[in-house]
N, C-alpha and C positions, 0 to 999 in steps of 0.2 A: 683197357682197364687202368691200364699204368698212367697213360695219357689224363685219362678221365680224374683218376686222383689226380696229377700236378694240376690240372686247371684248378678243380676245386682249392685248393690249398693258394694256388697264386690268387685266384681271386679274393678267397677269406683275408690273404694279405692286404692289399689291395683294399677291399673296403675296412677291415679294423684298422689302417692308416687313416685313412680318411674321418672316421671316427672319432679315433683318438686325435686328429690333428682340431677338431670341432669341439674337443671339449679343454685340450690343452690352451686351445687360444682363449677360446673365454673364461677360463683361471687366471690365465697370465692379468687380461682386463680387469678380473674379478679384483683381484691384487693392488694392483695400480689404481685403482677408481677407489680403493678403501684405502689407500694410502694416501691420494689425493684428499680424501673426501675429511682424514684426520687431520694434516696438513692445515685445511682452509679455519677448522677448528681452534687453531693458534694463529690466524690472519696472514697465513703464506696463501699466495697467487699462485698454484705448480701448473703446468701444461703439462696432462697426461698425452706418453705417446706408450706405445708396444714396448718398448723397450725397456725408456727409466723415464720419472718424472725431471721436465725441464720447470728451469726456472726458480729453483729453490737457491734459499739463502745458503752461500757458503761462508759467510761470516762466522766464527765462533761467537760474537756478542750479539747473533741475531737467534741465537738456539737457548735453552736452558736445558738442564738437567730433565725436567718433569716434561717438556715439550717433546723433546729425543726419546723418552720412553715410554711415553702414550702414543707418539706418532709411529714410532717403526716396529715397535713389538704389537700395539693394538691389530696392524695390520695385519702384522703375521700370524697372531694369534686369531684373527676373524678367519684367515685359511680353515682352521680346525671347525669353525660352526661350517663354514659351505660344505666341508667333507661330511659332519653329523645329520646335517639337513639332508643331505643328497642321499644317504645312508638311511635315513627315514624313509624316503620314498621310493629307497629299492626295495627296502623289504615288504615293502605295503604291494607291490606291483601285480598281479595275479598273475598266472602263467595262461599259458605256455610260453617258453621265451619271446622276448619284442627284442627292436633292434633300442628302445629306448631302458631296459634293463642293461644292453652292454652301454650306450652311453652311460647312465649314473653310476656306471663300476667304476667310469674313467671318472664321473667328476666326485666319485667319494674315494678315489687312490691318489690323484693328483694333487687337491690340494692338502693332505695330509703328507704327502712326498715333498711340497713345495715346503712346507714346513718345518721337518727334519731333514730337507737340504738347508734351510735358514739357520736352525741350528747347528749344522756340522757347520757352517762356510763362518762361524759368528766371527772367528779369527783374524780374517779377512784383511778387518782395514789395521790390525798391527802388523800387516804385510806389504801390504801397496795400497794405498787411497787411492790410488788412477785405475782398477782393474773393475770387472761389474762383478768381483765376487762384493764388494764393499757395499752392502745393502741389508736391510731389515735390521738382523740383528748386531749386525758389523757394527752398524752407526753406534749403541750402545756399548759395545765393547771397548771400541774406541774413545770415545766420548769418557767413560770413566778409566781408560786407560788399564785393561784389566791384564796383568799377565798374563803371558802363551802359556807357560805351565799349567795356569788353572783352566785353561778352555780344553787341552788336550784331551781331558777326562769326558769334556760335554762332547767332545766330537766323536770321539770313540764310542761314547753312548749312543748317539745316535744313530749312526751308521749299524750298532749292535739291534736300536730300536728299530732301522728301517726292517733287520732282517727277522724278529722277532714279530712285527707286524703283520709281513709277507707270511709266516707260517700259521699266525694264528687267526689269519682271516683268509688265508690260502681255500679253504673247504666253503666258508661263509659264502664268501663271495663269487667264486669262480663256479660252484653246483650251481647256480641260475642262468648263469650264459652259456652252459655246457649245450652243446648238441650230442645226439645219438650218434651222427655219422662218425665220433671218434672213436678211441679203442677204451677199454674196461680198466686195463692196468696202466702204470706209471710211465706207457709209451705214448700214451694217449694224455696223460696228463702235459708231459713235455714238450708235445705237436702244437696241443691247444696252446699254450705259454709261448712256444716257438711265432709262431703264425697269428696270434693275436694278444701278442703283449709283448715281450722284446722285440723283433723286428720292427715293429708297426711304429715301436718311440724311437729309436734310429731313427730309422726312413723318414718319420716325421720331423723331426729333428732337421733331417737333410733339407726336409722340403720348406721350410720355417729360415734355413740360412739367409733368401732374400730380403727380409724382412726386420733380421738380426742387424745390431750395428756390433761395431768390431769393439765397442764397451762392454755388451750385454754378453754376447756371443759364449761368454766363458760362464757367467750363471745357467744359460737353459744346459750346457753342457752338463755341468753340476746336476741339475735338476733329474737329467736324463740317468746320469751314473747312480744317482742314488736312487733310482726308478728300479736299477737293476738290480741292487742290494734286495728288497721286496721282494722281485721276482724269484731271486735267490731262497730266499723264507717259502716259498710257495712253490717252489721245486723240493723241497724238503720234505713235503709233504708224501706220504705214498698211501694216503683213503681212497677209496674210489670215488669218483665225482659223482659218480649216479647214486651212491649210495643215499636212499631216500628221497631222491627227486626222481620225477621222471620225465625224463628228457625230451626235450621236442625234436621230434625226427626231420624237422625242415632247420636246415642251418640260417639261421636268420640272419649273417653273415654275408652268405651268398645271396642273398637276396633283398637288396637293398631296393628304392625306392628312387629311380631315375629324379626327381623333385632333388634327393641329396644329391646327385652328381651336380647337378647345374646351380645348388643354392649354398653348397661351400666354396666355391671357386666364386663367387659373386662375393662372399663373407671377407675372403680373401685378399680380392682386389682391392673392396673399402677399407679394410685394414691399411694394407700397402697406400694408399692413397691419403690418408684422415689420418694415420699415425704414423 
């Protein structure tokens, strides 16, 4: 029986990495290709790659005022509609659980995480311009030169907003990808959170290092910490999950769709390869 649970539990890991690693990269995309896409907006040429866009002007007399903050805030600001969008469509989704309800968990927490890491990190370039926390909102901080003193309060905020977000969508969210197979009380809540949400952005994390350059490497790091903050708000939580759902007795976790084994590792490669 003991046996029996650690498989199920390594497996559920095992595929919500896998999951999460499918919908983490196509936000990262999402990001870049709307950064990009504002960019050409003001007649910049960028090469989007995974990491950061190449090819932009490092000139100060090739930037303005209004170009710097429709270009790096609009994008980080479009993160919040992919999150509301995806957030539409979870809630529309009928039951019983699918394994396409726990992806839109990941792509309505991600880029709303991406977002308020944008804002904790705005600091950034009155620190180092050579590091990859220097992006979105950095640009603009910089750019008007705004004291550390005044951003400490927005970082604080955030990081308070990440964990205030975690609790108040803690019950929303996480009662649709519940399975039956877990427990009733707050040990079952922390298993599910253990095994398909911390772990899984780690490990992803790990498995995404090939792909990182030793620029960026320090942003998804960011991205993942403040992932945890969230997680935190939604460990606060003590409702019961089932409370008013009810629950699919097949872990849809463990039961993924051999099509996903073979079509993120192909996802993968072209990535590593085309960016």
């Amino acid at each position: 029986m003991e046996t029996s649970s650690s498989l199920r539990k390594a497996k559920r890991l095992v595929n919500s990495t896998l999951v999460f690693l499918a919908a983490y990269m196509l936000c990262v995309l999402y990001y870049q290709f709307a950064l990009a896409f504002l960019c050409t907006r003001f007649g910049y040429s960028p090469t989007v790659t995974f990491n950061k866009l190449e090819h932009l002007p490092t000139s100060y007399n090739s930037w303005s005022s209004v170009s710097v903050v429709l270009v790096f805030s609009g994008a980080v600001f479009s993160l919040l509609l992919l999150s509301f969008v995806s957030f539409h469509f979870y809630g529309k989704l009928s039951r019983p659980v699918s394994l396409l309800h726990y992806f839109l968990f990941w792509m309505f927490v991600l880029p709303f995480n991406f977002f308020l890491t944008f804002v904790a990190t705005c600091v950034a370039g009155e620190i180092n311009y050579n590091w990859g926390l220097y992006q979105g909102l950095a640009n603009i901080v910089s750019w008007f030169r705004i004291p550390i003193f005044i951003t400490i309060p927005i970082i604080l905020g955030a990081i308070a907003a990440s964990v205030i977000f975690g609790y108040s969508f803690g019950k929303t969210t996480l009662r649709f990808i519940y399975s039956s197979k877990l427990g009733r009380d707050r040990s079952g809540r922390r298993e599910f959170l253990l095994f398909s949400y911390f772990l899984p952005s780690w490990l992803g994390l790990c498995l995404l290092l090939p792909i990182l350059s030793a620029y960026s490497v320090v942003l998804h790091i960011a991205f993942i910490t403040n992932l945890f903050f969230i997680g935190v708000g939604m460990l606060f939580r003590s409702d019961n999950l089932r409370m008013g759902v009810k629950a699919d007795k097949r872990d849809v976790l463990n039961h993924l769709s051999p099509a996903f084994y073979i079509g993120l590792p192909v996802i993968y490669a072209l990535i590593i390869f085309f960016l």
